[in-house]
ROMAR-441475 format. One record per residue (C-alpha): y, x, z; residue in one letter. Coordinates in steps of 0.2 Angstrom, whole numbers, padded with zeros to 4 digits, always signed. Example, Ala and Ser with C-alpha at 12.3 -4.5 7.8 and 13.67 -1.06 7.14 Angstrom:
! ROMAR-441475
-0022+0062+0039a-0005+0068+0036s
! end
This chain:
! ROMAR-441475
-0042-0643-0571x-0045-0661-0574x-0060-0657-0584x-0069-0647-0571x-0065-0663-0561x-0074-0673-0573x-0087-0664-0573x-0092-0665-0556x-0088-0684-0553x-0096-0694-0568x-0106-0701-0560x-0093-0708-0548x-0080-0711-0560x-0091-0721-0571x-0095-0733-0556x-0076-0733-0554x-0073-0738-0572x-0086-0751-0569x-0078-0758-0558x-0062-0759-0562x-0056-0743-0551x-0044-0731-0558x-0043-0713-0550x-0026-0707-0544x-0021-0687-0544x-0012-0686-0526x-0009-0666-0527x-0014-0653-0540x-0011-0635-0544x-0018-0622-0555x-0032-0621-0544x-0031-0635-0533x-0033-0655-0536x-0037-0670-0525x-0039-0682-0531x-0039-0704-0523x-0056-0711-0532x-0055-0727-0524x-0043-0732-0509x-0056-0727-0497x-0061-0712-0507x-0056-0697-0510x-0062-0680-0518x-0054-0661-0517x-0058-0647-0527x-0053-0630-0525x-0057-0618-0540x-0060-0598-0534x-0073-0587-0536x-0084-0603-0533x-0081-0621-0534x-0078-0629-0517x-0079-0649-0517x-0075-0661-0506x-0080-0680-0504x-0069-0690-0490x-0076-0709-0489x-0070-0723-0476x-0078-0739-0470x-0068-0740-0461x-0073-0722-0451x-0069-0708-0462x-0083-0695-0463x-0085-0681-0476x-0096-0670-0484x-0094-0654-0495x-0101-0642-0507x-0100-0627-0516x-0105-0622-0534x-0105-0610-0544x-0093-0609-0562x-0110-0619-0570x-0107-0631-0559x-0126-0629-0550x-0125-0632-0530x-0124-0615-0521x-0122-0624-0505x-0122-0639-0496x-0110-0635-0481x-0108-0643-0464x-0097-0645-0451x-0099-0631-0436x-0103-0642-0423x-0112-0658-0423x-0102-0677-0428x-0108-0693-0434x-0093-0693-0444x-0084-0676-0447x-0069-0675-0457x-0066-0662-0469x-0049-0657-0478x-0046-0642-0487x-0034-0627-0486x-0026-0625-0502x-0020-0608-0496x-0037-0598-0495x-0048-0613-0500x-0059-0612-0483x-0063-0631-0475x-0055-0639-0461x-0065-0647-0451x-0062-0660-0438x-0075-0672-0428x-0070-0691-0430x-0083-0699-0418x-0068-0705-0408x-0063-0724-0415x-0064-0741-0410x-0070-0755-0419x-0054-0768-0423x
! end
């Protein structure tokens, strides 16, 4: 699983090594994983039929974005939230692999 991991995050892992950052597997199964990039960061993969990914960052607001592939790892999709948010929040179900989605507009700035 890692290696499909890999594979999609490079890019974003060889910033992290760069810098000095070293990813932390939070929760993984046999088709499952998410994975802390930084600790603001975070990614989640769920392997089915298709590839789902998704990218949690906070600065300090959380907002997400997700994708799917296909097992070649090319973009099907580019999904987004069904309703409209400057910061929606994204999670996904490890049951049936779908995307929680939640709007995280409401904050105040400490």
């Amino acid at each position: 699983m890692r290696t499909f991991l890999l594979t999609i995050s490079l890019s974003l892992l060889i910033d992290l090594f760069q810098t000095g950052g070293s990813p932390q597997v939070i929760e993984e199964n046999d088709i499952y994983e998410k994975v802390a990039l930084t600790e603001s960061t975070t990614l989640e993969v769920y392997k089915g039929d298709s590839i789902l990914v998704v990218m949690t960052a906070c600065a300090p607001q959380c907002s997400s974005c997700a994708r799917i592939y296909n097992k070649e790892w090319q973009l099907i999709e580019t999904v987004t939230p069904p309703f409209s948010s400057i910061f929606p929040l994204a999670t996904i179900d490890q049951e049936n692999g779908r995307i929680i989605w939640t709007d995280n507009d409401t904050w105040e700035y400490k």
